[in-house]
C-alpha positions in Angstrom: 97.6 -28.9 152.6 97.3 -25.6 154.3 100.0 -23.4 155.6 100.9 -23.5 159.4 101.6 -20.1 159.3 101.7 -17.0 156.9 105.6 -17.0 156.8 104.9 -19.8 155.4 102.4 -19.7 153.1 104.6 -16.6 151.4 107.1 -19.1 150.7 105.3 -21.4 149.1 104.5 -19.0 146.3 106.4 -19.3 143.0 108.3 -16.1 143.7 110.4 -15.3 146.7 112.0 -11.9 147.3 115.3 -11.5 147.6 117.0 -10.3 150.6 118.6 -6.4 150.2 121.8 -7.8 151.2 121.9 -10.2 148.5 121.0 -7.2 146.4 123.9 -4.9 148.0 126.1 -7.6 147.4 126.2 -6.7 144.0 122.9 -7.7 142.2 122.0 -3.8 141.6 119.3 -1.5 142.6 115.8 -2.2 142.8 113.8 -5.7 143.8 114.4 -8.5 142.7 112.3 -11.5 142.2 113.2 -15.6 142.5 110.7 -17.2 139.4 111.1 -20.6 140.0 110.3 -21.5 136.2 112.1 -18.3 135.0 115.2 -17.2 137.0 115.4 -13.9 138.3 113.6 -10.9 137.4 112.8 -7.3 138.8 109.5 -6.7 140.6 108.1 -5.1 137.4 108.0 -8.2 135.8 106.5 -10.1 138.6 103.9 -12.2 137.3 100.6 -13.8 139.5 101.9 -17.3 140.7 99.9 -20.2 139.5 96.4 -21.0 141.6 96.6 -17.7 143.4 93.1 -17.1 142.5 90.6 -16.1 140.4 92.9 -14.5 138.3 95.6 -17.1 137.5 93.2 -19.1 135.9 93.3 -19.7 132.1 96.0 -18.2 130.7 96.4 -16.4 133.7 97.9 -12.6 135.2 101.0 -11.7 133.6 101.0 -8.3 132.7 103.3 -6.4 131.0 105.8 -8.9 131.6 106.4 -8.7 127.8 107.5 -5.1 127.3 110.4 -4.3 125.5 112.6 -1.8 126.3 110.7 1.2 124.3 107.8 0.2 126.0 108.8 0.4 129.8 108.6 3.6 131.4 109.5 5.9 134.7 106.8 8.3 135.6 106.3 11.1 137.8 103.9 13.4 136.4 100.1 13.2 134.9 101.0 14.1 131.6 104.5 11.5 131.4 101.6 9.0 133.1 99.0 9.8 130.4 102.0 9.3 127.8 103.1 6.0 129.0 99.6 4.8 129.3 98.8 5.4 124.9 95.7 4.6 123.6 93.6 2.2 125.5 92.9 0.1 122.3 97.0 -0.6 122.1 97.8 -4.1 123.1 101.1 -3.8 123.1 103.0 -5.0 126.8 104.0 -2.5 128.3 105.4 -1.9 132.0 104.9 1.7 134.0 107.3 2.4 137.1 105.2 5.4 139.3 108.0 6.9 140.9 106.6 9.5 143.5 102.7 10.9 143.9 101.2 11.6 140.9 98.3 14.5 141.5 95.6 14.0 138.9 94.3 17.5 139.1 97.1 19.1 137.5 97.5 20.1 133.5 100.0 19.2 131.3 102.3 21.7 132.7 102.0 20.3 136.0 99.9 23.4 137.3 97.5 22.4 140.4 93.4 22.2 138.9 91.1 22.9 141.5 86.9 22.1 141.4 87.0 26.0 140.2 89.0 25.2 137.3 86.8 22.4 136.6 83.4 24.4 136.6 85.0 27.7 134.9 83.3 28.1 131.5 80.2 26.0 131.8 77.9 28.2 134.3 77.5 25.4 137.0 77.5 27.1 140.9 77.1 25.3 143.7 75.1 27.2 145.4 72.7 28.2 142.1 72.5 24.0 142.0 71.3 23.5 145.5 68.5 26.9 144.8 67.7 25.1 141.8 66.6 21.3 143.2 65.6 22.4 146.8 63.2 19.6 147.5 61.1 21.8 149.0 60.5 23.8 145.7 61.9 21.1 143.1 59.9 17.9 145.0 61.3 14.8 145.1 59.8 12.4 142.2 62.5 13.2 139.1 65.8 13.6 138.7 67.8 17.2 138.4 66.8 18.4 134.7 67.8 22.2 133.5 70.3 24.8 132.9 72.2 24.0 136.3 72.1 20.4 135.8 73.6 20.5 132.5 76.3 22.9 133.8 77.3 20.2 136.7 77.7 17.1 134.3 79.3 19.9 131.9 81.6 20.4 134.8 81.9 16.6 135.4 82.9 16.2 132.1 85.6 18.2 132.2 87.1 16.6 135.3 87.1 13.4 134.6 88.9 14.0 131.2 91.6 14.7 133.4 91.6 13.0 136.4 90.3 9.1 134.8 93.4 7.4 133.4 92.6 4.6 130.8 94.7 1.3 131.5 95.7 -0.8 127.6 95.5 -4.5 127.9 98.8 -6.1 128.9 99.8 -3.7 131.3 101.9 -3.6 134.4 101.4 -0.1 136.4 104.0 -0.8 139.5 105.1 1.7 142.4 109.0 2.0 142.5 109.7 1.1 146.0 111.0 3.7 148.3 109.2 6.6 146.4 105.6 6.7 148.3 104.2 6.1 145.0 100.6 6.2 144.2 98.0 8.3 142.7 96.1 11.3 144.3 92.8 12.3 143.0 92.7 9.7 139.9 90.2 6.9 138.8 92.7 4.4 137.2 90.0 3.0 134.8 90.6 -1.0 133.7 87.8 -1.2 130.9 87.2 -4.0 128.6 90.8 -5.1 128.5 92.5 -8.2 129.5 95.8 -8.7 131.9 96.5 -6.4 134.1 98.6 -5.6 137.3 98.3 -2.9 139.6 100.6 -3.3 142.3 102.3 -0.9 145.3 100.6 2.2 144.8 98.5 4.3 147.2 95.5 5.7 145.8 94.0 8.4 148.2 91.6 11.2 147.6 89.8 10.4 144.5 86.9 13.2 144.7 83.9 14.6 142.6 83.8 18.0 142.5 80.3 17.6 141.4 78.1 15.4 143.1 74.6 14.6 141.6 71.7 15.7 143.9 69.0 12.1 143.4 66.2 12.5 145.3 64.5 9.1 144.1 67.4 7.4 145.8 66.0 5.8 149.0 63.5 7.4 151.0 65.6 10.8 151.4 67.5 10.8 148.7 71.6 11.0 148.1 74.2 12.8 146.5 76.2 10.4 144.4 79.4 10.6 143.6 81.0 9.1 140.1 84.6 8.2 140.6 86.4 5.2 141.9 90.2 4.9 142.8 90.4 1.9 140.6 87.8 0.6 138.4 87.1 -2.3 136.3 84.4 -2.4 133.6 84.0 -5.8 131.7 88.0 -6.3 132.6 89.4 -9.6 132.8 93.0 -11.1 134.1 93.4 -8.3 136.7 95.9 -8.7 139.2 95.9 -5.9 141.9 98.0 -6.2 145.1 100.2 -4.6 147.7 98.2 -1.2 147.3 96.5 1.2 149.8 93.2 2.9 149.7 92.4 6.0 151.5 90.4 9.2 151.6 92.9 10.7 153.1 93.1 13.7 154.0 89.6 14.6 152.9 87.7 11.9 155.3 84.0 11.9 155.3 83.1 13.8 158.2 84.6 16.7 156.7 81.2 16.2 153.9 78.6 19.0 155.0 75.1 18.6 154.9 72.6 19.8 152.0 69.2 19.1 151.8 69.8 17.0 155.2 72.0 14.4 153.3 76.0 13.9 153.1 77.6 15.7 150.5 79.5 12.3 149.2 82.4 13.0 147.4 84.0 9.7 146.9 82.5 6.9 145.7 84.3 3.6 145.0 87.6 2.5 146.2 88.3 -0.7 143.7 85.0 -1.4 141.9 84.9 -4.9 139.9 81.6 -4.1 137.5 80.1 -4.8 133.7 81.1 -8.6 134.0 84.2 -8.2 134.6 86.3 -11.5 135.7 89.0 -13.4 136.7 90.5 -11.3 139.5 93.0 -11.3 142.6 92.6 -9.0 145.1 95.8 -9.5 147.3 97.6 -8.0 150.6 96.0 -4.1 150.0 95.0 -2.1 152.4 91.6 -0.5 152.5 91.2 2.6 155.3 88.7 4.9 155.8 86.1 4.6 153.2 82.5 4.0 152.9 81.9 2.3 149.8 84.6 -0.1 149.3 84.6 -2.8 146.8 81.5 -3.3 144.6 81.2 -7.0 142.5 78.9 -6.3 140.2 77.1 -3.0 139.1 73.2 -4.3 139.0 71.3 -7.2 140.2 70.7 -8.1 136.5 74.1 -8.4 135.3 74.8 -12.0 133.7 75.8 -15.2 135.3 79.5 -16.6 134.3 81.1 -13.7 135.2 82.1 -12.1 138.1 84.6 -14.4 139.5 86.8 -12.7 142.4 89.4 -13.9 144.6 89.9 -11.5 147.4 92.8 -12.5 149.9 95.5 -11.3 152.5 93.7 -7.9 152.6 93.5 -5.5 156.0 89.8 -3.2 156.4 90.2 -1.0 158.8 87.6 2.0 159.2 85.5 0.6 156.6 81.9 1.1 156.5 80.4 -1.2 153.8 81.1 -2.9 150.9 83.9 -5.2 151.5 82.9 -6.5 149.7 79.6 -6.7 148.1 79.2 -9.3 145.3 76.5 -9.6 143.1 75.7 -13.0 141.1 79.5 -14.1 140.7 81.7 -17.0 142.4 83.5 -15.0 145.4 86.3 -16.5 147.3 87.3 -14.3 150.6 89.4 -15.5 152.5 92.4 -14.6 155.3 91.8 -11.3 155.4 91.5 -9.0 158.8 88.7 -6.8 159.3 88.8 -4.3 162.3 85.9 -2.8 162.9 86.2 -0.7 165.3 84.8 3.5 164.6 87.7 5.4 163.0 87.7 8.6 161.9 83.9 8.8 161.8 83.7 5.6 159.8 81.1 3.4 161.9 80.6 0.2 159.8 76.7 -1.2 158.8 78.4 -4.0 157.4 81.6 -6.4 156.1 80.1 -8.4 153.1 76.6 -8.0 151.3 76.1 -11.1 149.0 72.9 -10.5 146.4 71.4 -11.2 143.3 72.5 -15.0 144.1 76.1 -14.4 144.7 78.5 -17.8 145.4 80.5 -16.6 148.0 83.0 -18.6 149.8 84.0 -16.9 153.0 86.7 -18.6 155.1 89.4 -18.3 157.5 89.2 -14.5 158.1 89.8 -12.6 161.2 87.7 -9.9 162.4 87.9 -7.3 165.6 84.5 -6.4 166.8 84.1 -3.6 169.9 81.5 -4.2 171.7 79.6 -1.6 170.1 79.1 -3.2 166.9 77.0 -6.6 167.1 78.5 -9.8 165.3 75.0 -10.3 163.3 75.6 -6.7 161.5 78.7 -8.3 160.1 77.0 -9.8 156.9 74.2 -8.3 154.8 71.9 -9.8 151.9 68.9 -9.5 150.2 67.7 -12.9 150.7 68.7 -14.4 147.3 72.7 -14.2 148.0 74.8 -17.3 149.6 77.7 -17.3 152.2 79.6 -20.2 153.0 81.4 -19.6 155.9 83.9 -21.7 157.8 86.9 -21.1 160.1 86.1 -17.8 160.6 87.3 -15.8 163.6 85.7 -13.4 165.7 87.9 -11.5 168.4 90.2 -14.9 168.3 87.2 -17.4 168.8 85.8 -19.5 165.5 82.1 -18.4 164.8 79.5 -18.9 162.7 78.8 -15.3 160.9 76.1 -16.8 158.4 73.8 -18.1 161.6 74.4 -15.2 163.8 73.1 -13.0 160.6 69.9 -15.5 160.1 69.2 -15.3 163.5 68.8 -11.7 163.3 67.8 -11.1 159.9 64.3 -11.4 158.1 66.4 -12.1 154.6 68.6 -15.4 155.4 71.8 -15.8 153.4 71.3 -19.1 151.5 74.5 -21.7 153.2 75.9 -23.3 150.4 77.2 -22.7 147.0 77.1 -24.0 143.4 81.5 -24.1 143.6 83.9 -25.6 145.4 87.4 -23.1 145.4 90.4 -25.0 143.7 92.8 -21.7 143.2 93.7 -21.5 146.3 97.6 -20.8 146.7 98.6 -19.4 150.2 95.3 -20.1 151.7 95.9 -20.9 155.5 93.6 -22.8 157.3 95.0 -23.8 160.9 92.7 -21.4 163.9 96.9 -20.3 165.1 97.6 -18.8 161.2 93.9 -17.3 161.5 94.5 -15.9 164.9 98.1 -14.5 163.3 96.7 -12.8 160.5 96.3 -9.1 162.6 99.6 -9.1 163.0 101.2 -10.7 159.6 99.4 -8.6 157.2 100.3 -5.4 159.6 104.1 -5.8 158.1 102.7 -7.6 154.8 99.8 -6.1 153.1 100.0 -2.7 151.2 101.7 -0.1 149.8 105.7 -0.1 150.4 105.8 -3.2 151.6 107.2 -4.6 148.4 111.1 -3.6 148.1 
């Protein structure tokens, strides 16, 4: 039976915080964690409570609930990150406490890299690039090929051997609470590993200093971009909640212009890709970004796979992608999406479903202006299903699927080969729909968790 209200669906989780007093009253520092099959333990050892999603099925999401004591860790540098992380083939459990910002454009030392250090050495200019592919000179039919293009992905190379930290299976990556913790300028890559949790970290300006100029891409071509905050690649088990996603402070409309397209720096904000599966998307918050959350890499990726559980989240300033799910089962539900222009982000849509998607969209909340029109709300390709119900819209239930058919020349399909069983905390009732803008407001993201 659903929750009356999102007080009380957090209760009726296996874990329950406790209070700071009970903590000042002699327990010790740090948070502290009810497990009603286990006793107490710290938040580090949290584990994903049964049903709550995708991801507790199976053997479910528990980390590095394992690690022993030569195997947890306090960071707050790159290089002591890098360190704790090991090899990404080492199974071993092992838990990582991010104490502060971590900046992932600095060395070993802890010296600040900029997009100059990154391009010293391999010949790449900016300015030689854009001379080079003009597509008034260069034409538009094939892809960058040369001296300048080698010296970008030369370039490339050498930033992301920095800046993409490589997550081993059995991992808990945790921010310590009361330290602003989170990663700057990182791609926290989750690839072809099992169990994992990413929780309480902020994740903000993850940025390519070396766009790739496609002009086959759409009719005017792009500049694409080749880092996500967090990615996962054929991942499965993967737990991420209470974290925030940003561009901050590098928005998008501070992108110039080349070739009379955006200069796109960022790409992906938590990408879920290569058949990956099995994951819980819980209470983050997702704020000024275009490109948010991708399910599924290419329309021909396989069927079985895929399956996503996205929950309690806020999007506000979004423009697309939030997600968009190809082929998998996709459960979204009691999230709040304000859509309102901010910061130059204007959204074309909430949720794309493609390449036959299941997706199960219910009881979320969404904040429309009267600038944006309910029927650009939902996107698809024609092949992709939504099942909507108890969906809100400025506080009054409606039906987002028909409003998009009614406008659309590529219906969503209305039903779906599933039926949603792993469903803990899922609230139903219109009042604990209605609540959800201002529940998640003190709920969701980073430094909630204490």
């Amino acid at each position: 039976m659903a929750a009356p209200a999102h007080r009380r669906s957090l209760r009726k989780r296996r874990t329950l915080v406790v209070s700071a007093a009970v903590v000042a009253a002699g327990v010790g520092a740090g948070a502290l964690v009810l497990n009603a099959n286990a006793g107490t333990v710290d938040l580090y050892h949290e584990t994903l409570a049964a049903k709550d999603g995708w991801a507790a099925s199976g053997t479910g999401t528990t980390g590095g609930t394992k690690a022993d004591a030569a195997h947890t860790f306090t960071v707050s540098t790159r290089a002591q990150l890098v360190k704790a992380l090991g090899s990404a083939s080492d199974t071993t459990p092992r838990i990582i406490k991010v104490k502060g910002t971590i900046d992932a454009n600095t060395d070993d030392a802890g010296k600040k890299l900029t997009c100059a250090d990154y391009a010293s050495g391999t010949g790449y200019s900016l300015s030689a690039y854009l001379k080079a592919y003009d597509p008034s000179t260069y034409g538009r039919s094939k892809l960058p090929s040369g001296t300048q293009e080698k010296a970008r992905a030369a370039a490339q190379t050498k930033q992301a051997k920095n800046i993409v930290l490589k997550v081993p299976a059995n991992t808990s990556i945790v921010g310590v609470p009361g330290t602003k913790a989170g990663l700057t300028g990182a791609m926290l890559q989750i690839q072809n590993v099992d169990n994992v949790v990413v929780r309480n970290l902020t994740f903000a300006a993850t940025e390519d200093c070396f766009p790739q100029w496609d002009p086959t891409d759409g009719d005017d071509g792009n500049w694409n971009s080749n880092y996500d905050s967090v990615t996962l690649r054929g991942a499965t088990h993967v737990w991420a909640d209470h974290n925030t996603f940003t561009d901050a402070p590098h928005l998008d409309s501070a992108n110039p212009d080349y070739y009379g397209r955006e200069y796109q720096i960022h790409d992906g904000a938590l990408d879920i890709t290569k058949s990956s599966d099995l994951v819980t998307v819980s209470r983050n918050v997702f704020s000024n970004h275009d490109k948010t959350t991708l399910i599924g890499s290419s329309d021909s990726e396989p069927s079985g796979k895929l399956r996503v559980s996205i929950h309690h989240n806020i999007y506000k300033g979004i423009t697309q992608r939030a997600p968009l799910s190809r082929v998998g089962q996709v459960h979204i539900y009691n999230n709040y999406y304000d859509v309102t222009p901010l910061n130059g982000y204007t959204v074309q849509y909430s949720i794309n479903s493609r390449a036959k998607a299941q997706v199960v969209a219910e009881n979320n909340y969404w904040k429309v202006p009267s600038s944006v029109k309910v029927a650009k709300l939902l996107s698809g390709d024609g092949t992709g299903s939504i099942k909507g119900s108890g969906n809100l819209v400025n506080g009054t239930v409606t039906d987002l699927v028909a409003a998009y058919n009614a406008a659309s020349s590529k219906d969503l399909k209305t039903t779906v080969n599933w039926t949603p069983t792993l469903t803990a905390g899922l609230e139903t009732s219109t009042s604990a729909v209605k609540g959800l803008p201002t529940s998640l407001g003190t709920t969701a993201g980073a430094g909630v968790l204490k």
